[in-house]
ZABA-245346 format. One line per field, with one value per residue: residue in one letter; x, y, z of N, C-alpha, C in turn. Coordinates in Angstrom, 1 decimal, decimal comma, padded with zeros to 4 digits. Each point is the difference from the previous one (the first is absolute). Layout:
// ZABA-245346
r (a_...)
nX (X_...)
nY (Y_...)
nZ (Z_...)
caX (X_...)
caY (Y_...)
caZ (Z_...)
cX (X_...)
cY (Y_...)
cZ (Z_...)
This chain:
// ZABA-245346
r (x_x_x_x_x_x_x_x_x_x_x_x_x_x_x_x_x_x_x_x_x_x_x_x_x_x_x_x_x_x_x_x_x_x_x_x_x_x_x_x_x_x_x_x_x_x_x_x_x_x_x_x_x_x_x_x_x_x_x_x_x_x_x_x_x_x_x_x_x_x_x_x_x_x_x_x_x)
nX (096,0_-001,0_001,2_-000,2_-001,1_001,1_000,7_-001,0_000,4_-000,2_-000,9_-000,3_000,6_-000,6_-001,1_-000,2_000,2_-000,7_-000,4_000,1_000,1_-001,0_-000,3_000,8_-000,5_001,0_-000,6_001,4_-000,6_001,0_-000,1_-001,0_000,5_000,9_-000,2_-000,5_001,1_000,3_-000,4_001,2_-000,8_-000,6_001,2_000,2_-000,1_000,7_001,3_-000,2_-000,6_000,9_000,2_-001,1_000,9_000,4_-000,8_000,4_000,4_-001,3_-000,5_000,6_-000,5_-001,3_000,7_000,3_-001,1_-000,4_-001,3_-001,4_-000,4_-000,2_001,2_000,5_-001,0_-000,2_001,0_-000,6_-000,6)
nY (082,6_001,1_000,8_-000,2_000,7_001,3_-000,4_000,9_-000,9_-001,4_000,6_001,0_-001,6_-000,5_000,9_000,1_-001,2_000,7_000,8_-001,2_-000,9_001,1_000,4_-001,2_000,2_000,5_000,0_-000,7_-001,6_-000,9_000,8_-000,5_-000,7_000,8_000,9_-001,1_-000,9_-000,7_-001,4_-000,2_-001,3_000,9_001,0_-000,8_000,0_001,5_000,2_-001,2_000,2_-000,6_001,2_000,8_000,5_000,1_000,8_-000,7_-001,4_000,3_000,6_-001,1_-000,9_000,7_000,5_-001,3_-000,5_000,8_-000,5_000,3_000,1_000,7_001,1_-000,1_000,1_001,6_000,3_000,3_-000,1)
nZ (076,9_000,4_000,2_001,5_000,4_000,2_001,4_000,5_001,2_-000,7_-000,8_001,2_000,4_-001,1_000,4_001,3_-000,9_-000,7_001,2_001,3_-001,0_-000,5_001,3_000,1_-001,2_000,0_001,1_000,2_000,3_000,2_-000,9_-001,0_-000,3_-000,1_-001,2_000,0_000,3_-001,7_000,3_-000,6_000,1_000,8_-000,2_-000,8_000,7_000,8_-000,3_000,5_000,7_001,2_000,3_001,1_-000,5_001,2_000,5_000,7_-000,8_-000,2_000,8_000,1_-000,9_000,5_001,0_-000,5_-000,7_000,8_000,6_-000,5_000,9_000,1_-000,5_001,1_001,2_000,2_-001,3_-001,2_001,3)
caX (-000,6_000,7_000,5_-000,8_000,5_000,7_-001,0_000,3_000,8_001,2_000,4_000,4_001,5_000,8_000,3_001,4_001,4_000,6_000,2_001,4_001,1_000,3_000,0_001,3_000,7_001,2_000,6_000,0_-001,2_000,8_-000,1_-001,2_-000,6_001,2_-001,0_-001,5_-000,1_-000,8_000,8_-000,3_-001,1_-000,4_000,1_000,1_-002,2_-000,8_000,0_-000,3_-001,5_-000,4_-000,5_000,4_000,5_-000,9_000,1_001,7_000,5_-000,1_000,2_001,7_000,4_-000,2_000,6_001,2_000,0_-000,2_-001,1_-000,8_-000,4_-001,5_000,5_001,2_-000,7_-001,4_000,0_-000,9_-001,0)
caY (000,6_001,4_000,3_001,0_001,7_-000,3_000,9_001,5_-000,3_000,0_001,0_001,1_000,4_-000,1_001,7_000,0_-000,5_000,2_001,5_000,1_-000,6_001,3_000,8_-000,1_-000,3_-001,1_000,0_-001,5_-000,3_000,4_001,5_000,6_-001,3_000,0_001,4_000,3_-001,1_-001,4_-000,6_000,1_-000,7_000,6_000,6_-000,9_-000,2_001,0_000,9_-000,9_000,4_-001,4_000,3_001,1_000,7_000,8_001,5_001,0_000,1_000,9_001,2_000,2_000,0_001,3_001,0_-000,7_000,4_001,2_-000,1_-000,3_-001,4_000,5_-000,4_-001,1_-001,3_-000,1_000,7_-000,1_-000,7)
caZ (001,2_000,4_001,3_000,3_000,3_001,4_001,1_-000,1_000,2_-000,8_-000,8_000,6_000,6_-001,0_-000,8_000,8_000,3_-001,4_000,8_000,5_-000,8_-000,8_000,8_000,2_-001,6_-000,2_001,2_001,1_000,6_001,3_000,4_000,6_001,9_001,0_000,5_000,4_000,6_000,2_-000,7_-001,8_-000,9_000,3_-001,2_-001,5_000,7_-000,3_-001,8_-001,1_000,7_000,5_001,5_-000,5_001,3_000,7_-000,1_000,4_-001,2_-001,2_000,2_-000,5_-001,2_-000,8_001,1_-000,7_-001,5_000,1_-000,7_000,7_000,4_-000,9_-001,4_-000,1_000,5_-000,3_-000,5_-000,9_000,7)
cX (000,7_000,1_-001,3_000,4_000,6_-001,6_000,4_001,2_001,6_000,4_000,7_001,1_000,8_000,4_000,9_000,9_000,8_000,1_001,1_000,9_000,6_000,7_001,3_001,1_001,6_000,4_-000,4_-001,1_001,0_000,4_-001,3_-000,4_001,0_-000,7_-001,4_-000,4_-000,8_000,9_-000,3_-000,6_-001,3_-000,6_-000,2_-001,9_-000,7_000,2_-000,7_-001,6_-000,5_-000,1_-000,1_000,4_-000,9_000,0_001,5_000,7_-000,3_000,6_001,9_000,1_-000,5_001,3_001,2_000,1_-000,5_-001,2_-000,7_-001,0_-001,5_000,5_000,7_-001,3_-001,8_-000,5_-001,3_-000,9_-001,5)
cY (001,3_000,3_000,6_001,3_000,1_001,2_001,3_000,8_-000,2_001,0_000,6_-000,2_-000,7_001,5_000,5_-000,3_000,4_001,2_-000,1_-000,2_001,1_000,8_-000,4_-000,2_-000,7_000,6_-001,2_000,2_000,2_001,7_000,3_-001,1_000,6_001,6_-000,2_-001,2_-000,8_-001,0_-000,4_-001,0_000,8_001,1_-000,7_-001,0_001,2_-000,1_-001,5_000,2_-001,4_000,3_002,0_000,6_000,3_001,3_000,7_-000,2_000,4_001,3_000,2_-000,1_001,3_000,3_-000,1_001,0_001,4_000,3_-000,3_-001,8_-000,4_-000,4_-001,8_-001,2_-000,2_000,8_-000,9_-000,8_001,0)
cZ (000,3_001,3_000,7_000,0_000,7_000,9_-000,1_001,1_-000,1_-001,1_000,4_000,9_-001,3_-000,8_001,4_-000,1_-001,5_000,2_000,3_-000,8_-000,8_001,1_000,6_-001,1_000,5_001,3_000,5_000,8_001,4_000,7_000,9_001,0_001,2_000,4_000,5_001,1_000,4_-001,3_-001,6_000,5_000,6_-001,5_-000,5_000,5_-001,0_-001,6_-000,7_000,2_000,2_001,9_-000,2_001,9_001,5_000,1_000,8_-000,9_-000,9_000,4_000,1_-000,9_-000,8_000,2_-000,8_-001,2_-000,1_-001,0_001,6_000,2_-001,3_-001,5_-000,3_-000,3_-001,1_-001,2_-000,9_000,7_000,0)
């Protein structure tokens, strides 16, 4: 039996979260939850692409990573 498809959806906060995961490389998840304040299972939702941020937090975590909301969130859409 084969997996279904995933939704177009899911694609796209699983390509988010392989954004974020690149876009914090070996900086502690605990760094960037204590700069942009919100809690690591929170972070570890976004980078696994199992919830996607609301727009204030996006807009810190650009602010974080010094990128824009557009590259970080919505790039190849």
């Amino acid at each position: 039996m084969s997996k279904p498809e995933p939704e177009k959806g899911c694609e796209r906060m699983n390509d988010n979260g392989t954004r974020l995961r690149e876009a914090r490389g070996n900086t502690p998840r605990k760094e960037v939850c204590a700069a942009v304040g919100i809690s690591r299972s929170a972070l570890m939702m976004y980078e696994n692409g199992k919830r996607s941020p609301r727009e204030p937090i996006k807009y810190r975590l650009a602010k974080y990573y010094h990128t824009t909301v557009g590259e970080l969130f919505y790039a190849g859409e």
